[in-house]
VEXDREN-2710 file (C-alpha; in Angstrom, 1 decimal):
% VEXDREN-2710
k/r/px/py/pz
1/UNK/17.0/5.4/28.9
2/UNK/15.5/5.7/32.4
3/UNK/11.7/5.3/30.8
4/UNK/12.8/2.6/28.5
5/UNK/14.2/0.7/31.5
6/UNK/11.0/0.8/33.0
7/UNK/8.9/-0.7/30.7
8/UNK/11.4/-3.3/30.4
9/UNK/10.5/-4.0/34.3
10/UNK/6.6/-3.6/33.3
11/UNK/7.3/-6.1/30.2
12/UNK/8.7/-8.5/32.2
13/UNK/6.2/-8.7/34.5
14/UNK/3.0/-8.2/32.6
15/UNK/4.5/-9.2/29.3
16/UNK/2.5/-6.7/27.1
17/UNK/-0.2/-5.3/28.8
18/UNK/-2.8/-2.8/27.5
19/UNK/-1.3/0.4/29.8
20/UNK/1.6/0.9/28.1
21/UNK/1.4/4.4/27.0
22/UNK/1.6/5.4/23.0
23/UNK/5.7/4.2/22.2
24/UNK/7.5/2.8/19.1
25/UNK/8.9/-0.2/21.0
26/UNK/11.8/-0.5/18.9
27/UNK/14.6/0.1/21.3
28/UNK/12.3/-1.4/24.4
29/UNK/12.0/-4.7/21.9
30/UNK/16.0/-4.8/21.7
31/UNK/16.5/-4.3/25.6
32/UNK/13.8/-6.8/26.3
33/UNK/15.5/-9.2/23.8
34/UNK/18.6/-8.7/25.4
35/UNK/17.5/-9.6/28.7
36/UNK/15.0/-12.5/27.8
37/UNK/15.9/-16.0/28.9
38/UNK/13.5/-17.4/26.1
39/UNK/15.6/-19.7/24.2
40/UNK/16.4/-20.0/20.5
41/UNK/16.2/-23.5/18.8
42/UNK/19.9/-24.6/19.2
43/UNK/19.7/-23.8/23.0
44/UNK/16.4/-26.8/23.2
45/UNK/19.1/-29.4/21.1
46/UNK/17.1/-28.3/17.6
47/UNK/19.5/-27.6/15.0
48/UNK/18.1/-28.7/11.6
49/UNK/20.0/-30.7/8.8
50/UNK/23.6/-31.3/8.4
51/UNK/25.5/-27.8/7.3
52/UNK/26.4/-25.4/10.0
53/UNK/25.1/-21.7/11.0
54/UNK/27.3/-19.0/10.2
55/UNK/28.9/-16.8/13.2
56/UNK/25.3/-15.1/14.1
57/UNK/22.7/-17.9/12.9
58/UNK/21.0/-14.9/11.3
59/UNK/20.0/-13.3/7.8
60/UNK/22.6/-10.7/8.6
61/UNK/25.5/-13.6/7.9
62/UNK/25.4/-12.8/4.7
63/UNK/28.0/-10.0/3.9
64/UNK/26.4/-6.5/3.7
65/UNK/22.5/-7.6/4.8
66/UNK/21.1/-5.2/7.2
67/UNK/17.6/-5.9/9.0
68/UNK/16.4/-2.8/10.8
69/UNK/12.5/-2.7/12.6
70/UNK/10.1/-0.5/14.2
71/UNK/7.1/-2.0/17.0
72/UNK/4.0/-0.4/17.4
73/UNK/2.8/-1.2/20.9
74/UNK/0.4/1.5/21.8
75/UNK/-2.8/1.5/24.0
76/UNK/-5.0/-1.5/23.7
77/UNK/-5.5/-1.8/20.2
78/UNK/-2.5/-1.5/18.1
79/UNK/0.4/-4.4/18.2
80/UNK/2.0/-4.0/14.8
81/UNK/5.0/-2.8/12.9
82/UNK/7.8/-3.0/10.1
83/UNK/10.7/-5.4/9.3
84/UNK/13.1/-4.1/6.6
85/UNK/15.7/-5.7/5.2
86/UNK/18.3/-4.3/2.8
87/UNK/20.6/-6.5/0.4
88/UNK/23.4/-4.2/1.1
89/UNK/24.2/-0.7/2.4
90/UNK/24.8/1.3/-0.7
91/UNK/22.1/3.0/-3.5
92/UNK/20.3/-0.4/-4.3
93/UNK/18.0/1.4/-6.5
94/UNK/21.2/2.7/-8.2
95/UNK/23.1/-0.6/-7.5
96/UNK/20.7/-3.6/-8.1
97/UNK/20.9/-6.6/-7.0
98/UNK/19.3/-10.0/-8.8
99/UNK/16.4/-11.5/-6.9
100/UNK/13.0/-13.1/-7.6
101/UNK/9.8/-14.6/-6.0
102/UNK/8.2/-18.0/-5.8
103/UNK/4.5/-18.2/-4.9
104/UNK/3.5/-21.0/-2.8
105/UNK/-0.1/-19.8/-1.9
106/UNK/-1.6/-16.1/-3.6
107/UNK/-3.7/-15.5/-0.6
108/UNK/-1.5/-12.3/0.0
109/UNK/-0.4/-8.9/-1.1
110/UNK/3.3/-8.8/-2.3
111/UNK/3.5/-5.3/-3.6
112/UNK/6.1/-5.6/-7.2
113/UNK/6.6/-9.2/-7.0
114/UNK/5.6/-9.4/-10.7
115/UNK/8.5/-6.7/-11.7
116/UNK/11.3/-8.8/-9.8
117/UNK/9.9/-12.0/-11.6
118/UNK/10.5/-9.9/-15.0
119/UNK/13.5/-8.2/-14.7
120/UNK/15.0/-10.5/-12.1
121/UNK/16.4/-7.9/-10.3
122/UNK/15.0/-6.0/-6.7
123/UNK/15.7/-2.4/-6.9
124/UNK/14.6/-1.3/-3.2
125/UNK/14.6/-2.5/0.5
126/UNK/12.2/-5.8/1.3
127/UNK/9.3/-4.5/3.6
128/UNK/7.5/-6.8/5.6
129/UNK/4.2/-5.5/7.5
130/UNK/0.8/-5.9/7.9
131/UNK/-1.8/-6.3/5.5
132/UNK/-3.3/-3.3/5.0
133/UNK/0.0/-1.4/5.4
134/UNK/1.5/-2.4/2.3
135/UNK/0.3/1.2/1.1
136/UNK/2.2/2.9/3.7
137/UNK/5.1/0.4/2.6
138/UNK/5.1/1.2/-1.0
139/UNK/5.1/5.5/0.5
140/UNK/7.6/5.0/2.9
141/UNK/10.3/2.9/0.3
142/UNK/9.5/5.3/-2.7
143/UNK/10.3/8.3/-0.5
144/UNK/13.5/6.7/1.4
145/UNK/14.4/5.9/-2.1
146/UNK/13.6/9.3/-4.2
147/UNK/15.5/11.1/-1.4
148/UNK/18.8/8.7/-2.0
149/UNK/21.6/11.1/-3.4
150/UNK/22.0/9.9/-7.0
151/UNK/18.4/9.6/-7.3
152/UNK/17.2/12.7/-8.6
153/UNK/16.3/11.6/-12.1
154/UNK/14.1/8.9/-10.6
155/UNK/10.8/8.1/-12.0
156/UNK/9.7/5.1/-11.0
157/UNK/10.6/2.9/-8.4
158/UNK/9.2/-0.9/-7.5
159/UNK/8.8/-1.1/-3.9
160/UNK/8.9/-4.6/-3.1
161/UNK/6.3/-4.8/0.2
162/UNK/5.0/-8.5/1.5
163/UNK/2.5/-8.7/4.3
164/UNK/0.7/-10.9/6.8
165/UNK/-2.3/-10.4/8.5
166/UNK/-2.2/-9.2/12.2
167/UNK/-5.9/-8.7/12.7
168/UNK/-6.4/-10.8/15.5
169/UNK/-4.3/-8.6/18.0
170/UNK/-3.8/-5.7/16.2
171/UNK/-6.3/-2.4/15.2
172/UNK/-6.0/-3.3/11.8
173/UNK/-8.1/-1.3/10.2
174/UNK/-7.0/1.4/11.5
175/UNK/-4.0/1.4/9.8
176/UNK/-1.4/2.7/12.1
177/UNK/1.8/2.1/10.3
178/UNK/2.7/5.3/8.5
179/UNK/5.4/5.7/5.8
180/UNK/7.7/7.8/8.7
181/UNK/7.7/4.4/10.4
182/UNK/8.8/2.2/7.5
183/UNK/11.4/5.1/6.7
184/UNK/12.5/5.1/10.1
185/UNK/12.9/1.2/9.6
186/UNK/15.3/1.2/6.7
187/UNK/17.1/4.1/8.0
188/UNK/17.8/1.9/11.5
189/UNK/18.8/-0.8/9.5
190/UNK/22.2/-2.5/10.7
191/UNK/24.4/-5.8/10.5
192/UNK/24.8/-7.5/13.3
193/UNK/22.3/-9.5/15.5
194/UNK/18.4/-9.6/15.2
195/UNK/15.8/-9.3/17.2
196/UNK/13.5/-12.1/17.2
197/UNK/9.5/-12.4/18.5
198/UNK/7.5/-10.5/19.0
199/UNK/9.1/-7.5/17.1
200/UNK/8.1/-5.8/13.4
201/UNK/6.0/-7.0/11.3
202/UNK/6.2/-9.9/13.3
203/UNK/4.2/-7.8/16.9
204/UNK/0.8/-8.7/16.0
205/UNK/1.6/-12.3/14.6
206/UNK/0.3/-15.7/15.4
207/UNK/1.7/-19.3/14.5
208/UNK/0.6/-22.9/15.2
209/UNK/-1.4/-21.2/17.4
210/UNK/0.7/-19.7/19.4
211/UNK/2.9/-16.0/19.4
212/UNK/4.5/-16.2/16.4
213/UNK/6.7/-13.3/15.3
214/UNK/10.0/-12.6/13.5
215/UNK/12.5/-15.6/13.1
216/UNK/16.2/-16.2/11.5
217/UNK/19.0/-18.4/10.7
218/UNK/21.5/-19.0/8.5
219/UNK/23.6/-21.9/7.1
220/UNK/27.2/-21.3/5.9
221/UNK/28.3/-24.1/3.2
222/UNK/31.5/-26.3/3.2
223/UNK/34.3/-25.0/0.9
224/UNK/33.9/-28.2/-1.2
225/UNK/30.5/-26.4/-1.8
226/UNK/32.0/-22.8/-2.8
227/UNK/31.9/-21.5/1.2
228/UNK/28.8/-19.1/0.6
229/UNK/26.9/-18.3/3.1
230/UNK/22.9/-18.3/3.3
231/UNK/20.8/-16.8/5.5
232/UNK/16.4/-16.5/6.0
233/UNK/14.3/-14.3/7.9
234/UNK/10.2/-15.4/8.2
235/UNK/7.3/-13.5/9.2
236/UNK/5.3/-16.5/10.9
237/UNK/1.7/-16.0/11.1
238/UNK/0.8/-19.6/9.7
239/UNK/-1.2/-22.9/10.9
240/UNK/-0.6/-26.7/10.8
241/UNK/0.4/-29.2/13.6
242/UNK/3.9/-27.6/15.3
243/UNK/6.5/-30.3/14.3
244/UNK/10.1/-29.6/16.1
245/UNK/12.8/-31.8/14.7
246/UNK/10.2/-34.2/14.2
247/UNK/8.8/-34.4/17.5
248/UNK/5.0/-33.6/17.2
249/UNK/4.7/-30.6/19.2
250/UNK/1.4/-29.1/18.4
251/UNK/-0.7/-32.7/18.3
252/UNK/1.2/-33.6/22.1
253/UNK/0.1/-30.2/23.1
254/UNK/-3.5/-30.4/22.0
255/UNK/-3.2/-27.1/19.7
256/UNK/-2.8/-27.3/15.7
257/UNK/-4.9/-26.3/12.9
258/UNK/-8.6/-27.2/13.1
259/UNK/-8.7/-27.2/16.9
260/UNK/-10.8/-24.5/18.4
261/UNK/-9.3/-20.8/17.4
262/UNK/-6.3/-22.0/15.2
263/UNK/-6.7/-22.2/11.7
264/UNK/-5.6/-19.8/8.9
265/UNK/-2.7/-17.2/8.1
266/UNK/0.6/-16.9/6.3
267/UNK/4.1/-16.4/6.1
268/UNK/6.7/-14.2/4.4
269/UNK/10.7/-15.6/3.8
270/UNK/13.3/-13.7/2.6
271/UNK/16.4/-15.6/1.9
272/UNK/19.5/-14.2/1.3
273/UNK/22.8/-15.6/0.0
274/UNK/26.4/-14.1/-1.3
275/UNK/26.4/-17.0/-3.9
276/UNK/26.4/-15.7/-7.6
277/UNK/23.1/-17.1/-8.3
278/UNK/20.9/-15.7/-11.5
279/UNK/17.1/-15.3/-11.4
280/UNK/16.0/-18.3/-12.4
281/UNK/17.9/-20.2/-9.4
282/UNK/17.0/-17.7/-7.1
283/UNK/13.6/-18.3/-7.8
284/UNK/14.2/-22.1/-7.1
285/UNK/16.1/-21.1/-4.4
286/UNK/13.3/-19.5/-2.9
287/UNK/10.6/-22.3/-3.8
288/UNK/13.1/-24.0/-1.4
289/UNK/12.1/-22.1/1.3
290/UNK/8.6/-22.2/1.2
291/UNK/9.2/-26.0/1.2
292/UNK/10.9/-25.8/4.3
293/UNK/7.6/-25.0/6.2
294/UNK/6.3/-28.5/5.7
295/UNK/9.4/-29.4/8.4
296/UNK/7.8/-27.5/10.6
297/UNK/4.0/-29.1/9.9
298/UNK/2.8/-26.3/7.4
299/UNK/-0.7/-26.7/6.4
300/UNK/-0.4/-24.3/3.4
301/UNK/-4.2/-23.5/3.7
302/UNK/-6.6/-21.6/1.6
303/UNK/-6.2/-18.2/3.6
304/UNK/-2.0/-19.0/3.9
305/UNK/-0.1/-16.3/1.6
306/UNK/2.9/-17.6/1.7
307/UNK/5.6/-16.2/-0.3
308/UNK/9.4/-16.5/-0.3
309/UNK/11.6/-13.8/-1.5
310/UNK/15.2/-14.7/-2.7
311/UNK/17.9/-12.6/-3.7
312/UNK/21.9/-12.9/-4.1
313/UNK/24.4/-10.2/-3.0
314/UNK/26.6/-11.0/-5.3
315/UNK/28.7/-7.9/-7.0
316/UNK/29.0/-10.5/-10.3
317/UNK/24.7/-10.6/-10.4
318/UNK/24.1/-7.3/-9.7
319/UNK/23.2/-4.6/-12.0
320/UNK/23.7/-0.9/-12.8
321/UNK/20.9/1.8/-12.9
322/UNK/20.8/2.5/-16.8
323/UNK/23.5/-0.4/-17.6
324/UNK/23.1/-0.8/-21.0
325/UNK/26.2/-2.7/-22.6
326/UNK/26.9/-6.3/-22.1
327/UNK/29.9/-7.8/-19.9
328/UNK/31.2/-10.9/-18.5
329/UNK/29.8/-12.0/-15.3
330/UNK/30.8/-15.2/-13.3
331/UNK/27.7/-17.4/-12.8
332/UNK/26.9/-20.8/-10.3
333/UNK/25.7/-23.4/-12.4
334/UNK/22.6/-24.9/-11.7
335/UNK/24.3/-28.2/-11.3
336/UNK/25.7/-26.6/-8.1
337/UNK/22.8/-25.3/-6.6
338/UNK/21.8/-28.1/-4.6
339/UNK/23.9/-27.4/-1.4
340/UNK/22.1/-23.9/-1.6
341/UNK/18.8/-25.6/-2.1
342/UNK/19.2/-27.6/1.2
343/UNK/20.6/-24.7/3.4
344/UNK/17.3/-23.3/2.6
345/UNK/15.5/-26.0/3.6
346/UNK/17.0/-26.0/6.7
347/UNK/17.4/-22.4/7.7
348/UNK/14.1/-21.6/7.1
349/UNK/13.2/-24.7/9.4
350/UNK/15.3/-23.3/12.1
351/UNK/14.2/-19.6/11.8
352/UNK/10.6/-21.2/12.2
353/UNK/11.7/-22.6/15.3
354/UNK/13.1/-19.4/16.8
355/UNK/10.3/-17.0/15.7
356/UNK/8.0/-19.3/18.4
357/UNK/10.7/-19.5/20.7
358/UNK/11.7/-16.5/21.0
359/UNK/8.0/-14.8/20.7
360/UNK/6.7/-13.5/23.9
361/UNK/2.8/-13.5/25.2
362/UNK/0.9/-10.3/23.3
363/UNK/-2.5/-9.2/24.9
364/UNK/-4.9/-6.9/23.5
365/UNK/-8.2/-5.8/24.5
366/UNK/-9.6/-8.5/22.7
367/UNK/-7.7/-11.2/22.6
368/UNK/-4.4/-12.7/24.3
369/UNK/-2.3/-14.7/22.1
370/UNK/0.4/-16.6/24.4
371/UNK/4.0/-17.3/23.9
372/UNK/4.7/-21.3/23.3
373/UNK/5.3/-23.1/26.5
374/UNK/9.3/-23.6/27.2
375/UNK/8.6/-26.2/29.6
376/UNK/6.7/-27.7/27.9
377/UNK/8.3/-27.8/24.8
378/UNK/11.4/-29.2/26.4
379/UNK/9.2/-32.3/27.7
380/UNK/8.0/-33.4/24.4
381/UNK/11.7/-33.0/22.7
382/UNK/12.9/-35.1/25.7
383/UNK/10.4/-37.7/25.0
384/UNK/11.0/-38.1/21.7
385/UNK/15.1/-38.4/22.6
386/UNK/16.1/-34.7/21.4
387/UNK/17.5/-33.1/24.3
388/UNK/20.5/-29.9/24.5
389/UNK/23.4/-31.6/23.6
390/UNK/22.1/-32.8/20.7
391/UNK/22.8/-29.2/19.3
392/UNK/25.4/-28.3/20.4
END
């Protein structure tokens, strides 16, 4: 605890400098988090749309989600790591639960997006990395999930991996993340509060320009609506022109897509809800949230993957490992879906928002890839007439 306190102190005042010694941040990330007085969106009077946040304003809202993450922070070179999220604590290759996938842009590797959008079911945890991990993904889940008591008749198992690309800050090509990592990842997995930033697959990140990094929020619907709750969690590493609440950040700050250095990347969304959705409104669901990025002044450009992954926890939409009899399930309509459709809109707005705000300045030896300006932020809200109370 004593070493982990100190490079909290180093952090602080270098941010992340190159002499760190070889660490798996993970813990360090969670102590820095804990102590940083960066804000997240509600604290700078943005709060998106009209339905409120649930208790934690994060993915892990939704009954039963678990987000766990490992940072790679090592020497000069390497600023990457894993996100994983789990749809619920139990055997989910034994216990499945429905999900699917909506493509915005294919400029991306989503590892067995195309046996969800099948079977409209995800059988494994979500793992988020970078781009040429998604090997080391795919290991790490089959292992994690071929070692799962109850498993031992296994076969085949469709990792479901996502990616974007952290080349610019991170040793890449050297391919640092290792299955042990995304195992250790899923196996640190919890409820409870999540670290934003520059954390996971989100280390290496850069959006609008800026740090970009790992982001949630979450939108919990009026009874009259059925009372679910609906949560996102993005991998920013995307361009455009920065729009906050509609105040034009990134043009007022002179840095947006097609200024000097800031141009291309992508984003992954996973959206969560406890609503008994099937596949096909899932999938709509999820088209939802890639929407949502043109809020925050997404230029969905040619080298942009951006994906969205939805899936419900619902115990009605889920299915059993060899299930092979029918039975009555209770289903949401599509003519309900709507409310669902626009907490998506506007969580995945919001986690946007808080994966900038909350990122902190990443150096490398080659490049230095700053944290968005608090300050300066705050003056062009104020001058366009959105100021803290407004969101509270």
């Amino acid at each position: 605890m004593q070493q982990y306190l100190l490079y909290t102190t180093l952090f602080s005042l270098l941010s992340v400098t190159a002499f760190l010694p070889p660490l798996t941040m993970t813990n360090f990330h969670s102590i820095q988090a804990a102590n940083s007085p960066r804000p997240r969106a509600r604290d700078l009077g943005l709060a998106p749309g009209v339905f409120p946040p649930g208790a934690l304003n994060a993915i892990t809202d939704v009954q039963g989600v678990k987000v766990g993450q490992v940072t790679l922070i090592e020497g000069e070179t390497i600023r990457t790591g894993v996100t994983a999220i789990l749809p619920h604590g139990g055997n989910i290759f034994q216990d499945k639960v429905a999900g699917a996938v909506y493509v915005g842009n294919a400029f991306g590797k989503l590892a067995g997006s195309t046996q969800v959008n099948e079977l409209g079911t995800i059988e494994t945890p979500i793992i988020l990395t970078n781009t040429l991990s998604v090997g080391a993904g795919i290991e790490g889940v089959v292992a994690y999930t071929l070692a799962q008591p109850g498993n031992e008749q296994v076969f085949s198992v469709n990792a479901l991996v996502g990616e974007t690309n952290d080349g610019g800050l991170n040793d890449i090509r050297g391919m640092h993340v290792k299955r042990e990592h995304v195992i250790e990842a899923i196996r640190k997995a919890a409820t409870g509060a999540v670290t934003e930033g520059s954390v996971g697959a989100g280390t290496g990140t850069v959006c609008f320009g800026w740090k970009g990094g790992i982001g949630t929020s979450s939108r919990k619907l009026p009874e009259r609506f059925g009372g679910y709750t609906l949560g996102v969690l993005v991998q920013t590493n995307f361009g455009g022109v920065l729009t906050m609440g509609g105040a034009p950040i990134g043009k007022e700050l002179n840095r947006y897509a097609y200024s000097p250095g800031n141009g291309d990347g992508s984003c992954m969304i996973v959206v969560a809800t406890d609503a008994p959705m099937d596949a096909r409104d899932l999938r709509r669901l999820a088209a939802r949230a890639l929407f949502g990025l043109a809020r925050t002044g997404s230029s969905y450009s040619n080298g942009s993957g951006d994906f969205a992954i939805a899936f419900s926890t619902s115990p009605e939409m889920r299915s059993k490992f060899g299930e092979a009899t029918a039975r009555t399930r209770t289903m949401l309509p599509p003519d309900a879906a709507s409310p669902l459709f626009e907490a998506a809109l506007e969580a995945t707005e919001e986690a946007v928002y808080n994966s900038l705000l909350q990122a902190t300045t990443i150096r490398s030896r080659n490049r230095t890839v700053e944290a968005i300006s608090i300050e300066r932020v705050k003056e062009v809200l104020k001058k366009y007439g959105i100021t803290p109370s407004a969101g509270k």
